[in-house]
DRENDO-1510 file (C-alpha; in Angstrom, 1 decimal, always signed):
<recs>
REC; n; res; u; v; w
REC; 1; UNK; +83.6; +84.4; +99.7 .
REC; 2; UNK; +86.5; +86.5; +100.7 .
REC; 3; UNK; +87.5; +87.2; +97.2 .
REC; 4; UNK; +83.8; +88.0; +96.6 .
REC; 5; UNK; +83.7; +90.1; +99.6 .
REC; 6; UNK; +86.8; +92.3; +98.5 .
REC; 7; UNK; +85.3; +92.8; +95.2 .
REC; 8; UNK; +82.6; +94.6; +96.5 .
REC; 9; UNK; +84.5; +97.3; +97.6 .
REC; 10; UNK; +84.4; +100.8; +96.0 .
REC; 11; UNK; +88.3; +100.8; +95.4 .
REC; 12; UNK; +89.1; +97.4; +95.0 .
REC; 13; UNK; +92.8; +96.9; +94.0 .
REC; 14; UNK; +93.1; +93.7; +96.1 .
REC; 15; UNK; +95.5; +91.9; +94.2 .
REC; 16; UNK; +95.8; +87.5; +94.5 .
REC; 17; UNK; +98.3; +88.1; +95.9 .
REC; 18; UNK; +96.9; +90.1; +98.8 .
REC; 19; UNK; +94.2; +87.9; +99.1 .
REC; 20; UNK; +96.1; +84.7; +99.4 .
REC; 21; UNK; +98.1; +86.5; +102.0 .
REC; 22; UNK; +94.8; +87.4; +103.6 .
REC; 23; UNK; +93.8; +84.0; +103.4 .
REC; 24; UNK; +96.6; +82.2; +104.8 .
REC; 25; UNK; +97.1; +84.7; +107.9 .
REC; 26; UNK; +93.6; +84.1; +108.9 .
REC; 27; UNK; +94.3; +79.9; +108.6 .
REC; 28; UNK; +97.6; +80.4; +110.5 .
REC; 29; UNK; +96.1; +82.4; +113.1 .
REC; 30; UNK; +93.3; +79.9; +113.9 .
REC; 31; UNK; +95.8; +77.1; +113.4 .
REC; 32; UNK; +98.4; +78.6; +115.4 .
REC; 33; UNK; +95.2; +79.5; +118.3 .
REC; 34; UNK; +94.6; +75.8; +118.2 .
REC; 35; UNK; +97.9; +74.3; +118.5 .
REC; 36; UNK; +98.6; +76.1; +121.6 .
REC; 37; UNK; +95.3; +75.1; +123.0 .
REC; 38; UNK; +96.5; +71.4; +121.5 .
REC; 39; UNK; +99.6; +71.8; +123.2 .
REC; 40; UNK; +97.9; +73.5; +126.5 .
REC; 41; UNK; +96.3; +69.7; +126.9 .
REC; 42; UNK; +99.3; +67.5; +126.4 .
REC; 43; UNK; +100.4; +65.4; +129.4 .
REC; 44; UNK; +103.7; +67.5; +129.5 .
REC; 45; UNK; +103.3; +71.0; +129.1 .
REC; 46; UNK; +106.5; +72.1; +130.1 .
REC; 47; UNK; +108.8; +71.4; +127.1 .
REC; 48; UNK; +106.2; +73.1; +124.9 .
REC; 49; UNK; +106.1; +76.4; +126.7 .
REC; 50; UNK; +108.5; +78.2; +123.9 .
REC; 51; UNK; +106.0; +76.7; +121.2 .
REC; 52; UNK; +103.1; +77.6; +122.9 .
REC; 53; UNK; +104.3; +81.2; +123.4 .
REC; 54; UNK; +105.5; +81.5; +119.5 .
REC; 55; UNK; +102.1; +80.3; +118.5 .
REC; 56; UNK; +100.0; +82.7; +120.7 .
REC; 57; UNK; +102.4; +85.4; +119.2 .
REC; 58; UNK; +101.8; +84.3; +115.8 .
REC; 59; UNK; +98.0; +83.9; +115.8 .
REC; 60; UNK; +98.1; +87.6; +117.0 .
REC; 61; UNK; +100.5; +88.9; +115.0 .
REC; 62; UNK; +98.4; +87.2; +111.7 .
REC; 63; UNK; +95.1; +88.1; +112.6 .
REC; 64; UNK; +96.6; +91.7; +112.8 .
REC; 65; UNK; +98.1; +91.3; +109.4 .
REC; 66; UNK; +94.9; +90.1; +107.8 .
REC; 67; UNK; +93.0; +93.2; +108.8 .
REC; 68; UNK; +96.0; +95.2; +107.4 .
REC; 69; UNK; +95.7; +93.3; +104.4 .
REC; 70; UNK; +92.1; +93.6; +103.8 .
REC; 71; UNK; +91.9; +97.5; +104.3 .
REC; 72; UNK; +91.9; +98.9; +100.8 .
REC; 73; UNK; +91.7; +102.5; +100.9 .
REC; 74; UNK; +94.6; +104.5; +101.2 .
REC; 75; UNK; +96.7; +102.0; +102.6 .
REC; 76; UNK; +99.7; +103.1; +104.0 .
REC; 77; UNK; +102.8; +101.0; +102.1 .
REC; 78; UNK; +105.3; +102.2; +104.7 .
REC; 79; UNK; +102.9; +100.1; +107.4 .
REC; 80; UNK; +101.8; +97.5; +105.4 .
REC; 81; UNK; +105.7; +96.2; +104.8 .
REC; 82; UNK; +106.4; +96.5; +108.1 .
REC; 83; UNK; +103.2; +94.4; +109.2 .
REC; 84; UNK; +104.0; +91.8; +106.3 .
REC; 85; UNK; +107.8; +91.2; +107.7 .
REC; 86; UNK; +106.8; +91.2; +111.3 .
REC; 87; UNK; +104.1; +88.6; +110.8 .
REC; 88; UNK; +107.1; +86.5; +107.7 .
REC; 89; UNK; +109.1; +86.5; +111.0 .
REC; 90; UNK; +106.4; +85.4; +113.4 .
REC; 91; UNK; +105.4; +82.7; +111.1 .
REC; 92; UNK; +109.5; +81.4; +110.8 .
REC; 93; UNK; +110.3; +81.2; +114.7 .
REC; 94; UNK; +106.7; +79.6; +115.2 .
REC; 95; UNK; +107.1; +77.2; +112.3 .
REC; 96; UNK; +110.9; +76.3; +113.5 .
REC; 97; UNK; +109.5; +76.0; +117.3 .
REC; 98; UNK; +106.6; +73.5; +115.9 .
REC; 99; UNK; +109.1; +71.5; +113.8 .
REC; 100; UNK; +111.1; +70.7; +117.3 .
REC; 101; UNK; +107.8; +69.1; +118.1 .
REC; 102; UNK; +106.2; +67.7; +115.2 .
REC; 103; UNK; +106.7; +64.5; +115.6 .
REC; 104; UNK; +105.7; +63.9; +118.4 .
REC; 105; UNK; +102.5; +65.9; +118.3 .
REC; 106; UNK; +99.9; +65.9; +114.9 .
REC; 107; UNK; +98.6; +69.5; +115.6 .
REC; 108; UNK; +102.2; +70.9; +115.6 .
REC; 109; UNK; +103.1; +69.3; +112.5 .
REC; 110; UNK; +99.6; +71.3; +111.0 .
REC; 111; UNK; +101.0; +74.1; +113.0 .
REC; 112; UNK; +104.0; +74.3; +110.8 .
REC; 113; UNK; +102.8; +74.2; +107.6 .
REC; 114; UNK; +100.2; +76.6; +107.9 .
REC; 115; UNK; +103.2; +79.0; +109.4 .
REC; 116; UNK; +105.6; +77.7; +106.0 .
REC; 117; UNK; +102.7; +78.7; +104.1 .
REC; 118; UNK; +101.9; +81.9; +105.7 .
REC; 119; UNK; +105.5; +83.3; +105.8 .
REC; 120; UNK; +105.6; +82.6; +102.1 .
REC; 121; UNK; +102.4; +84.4; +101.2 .
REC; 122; UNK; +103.6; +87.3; +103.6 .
REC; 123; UNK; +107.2; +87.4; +101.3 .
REC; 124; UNK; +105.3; +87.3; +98.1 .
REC; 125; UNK; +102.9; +90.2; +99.0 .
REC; 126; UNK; +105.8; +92.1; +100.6 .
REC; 127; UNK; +107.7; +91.6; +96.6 .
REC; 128; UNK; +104.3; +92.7; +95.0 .
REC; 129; UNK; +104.2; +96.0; +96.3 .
</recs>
């Protein structure tokens, strides 16, 4: 539908690239949203503060990146690199802090990937333009 949506629109150069990116920063920032609510109700919050934090930060700094991403007229290139490397970089530290934990804990293991995948998609778009 998202595809579809982006279609419509009177300019539309989105690229599949750009929409994959779009795509996978809007699953890593509900996944990352939902890991730190996963890790909010563990027994033993503590030693997941750092992950908590990097996922908080990542779900924002993806959902920003996806409404970067889907804005297709007169995108600014100088502002959309910059958004695509901050949110490659969110998604690393957040994937690295969920792979300290992923063993122990399913949602951080989900966590990751969806951060592996999202940093990648970022990296592609960022070599696309």
């Amino acid at each position: 539908m998202l595809q579809e949506m982006l279609k419509t629109h009177p300019n539309a150069t989105a690229t599949d690239a750009q929409v994959a990116c779009l795509e996978a920063c809007l699953q890593c920032a509900a996944t990352c949203t939902s890991c730190a609510d996963a890790c909010l109700a563990e027994e033993s919050v503590a030693h997941l503060r750092e992950c908590i934090r990097s996922d908080l930060d990542c779900a924002d700094v993806c959902a920003a990146t996806a409404r970067l991403v889907a804005r297709q007229t007169q995108t600014d290139a100088a502002i959309l690199r910059a958004q695509l490397e901050a949110c490659a970089v969110a998604c690393k530290v957040c994937g690295d802090s969920c792979a300290e934990h992923k063993d122990m804990h399913e949602h951080c293991r989900i966590c990751m990937e969806a951060c592996r995948t999202c940093e990648a998609r970022c990296r592609e778009l960022l070599q696309s333009l």
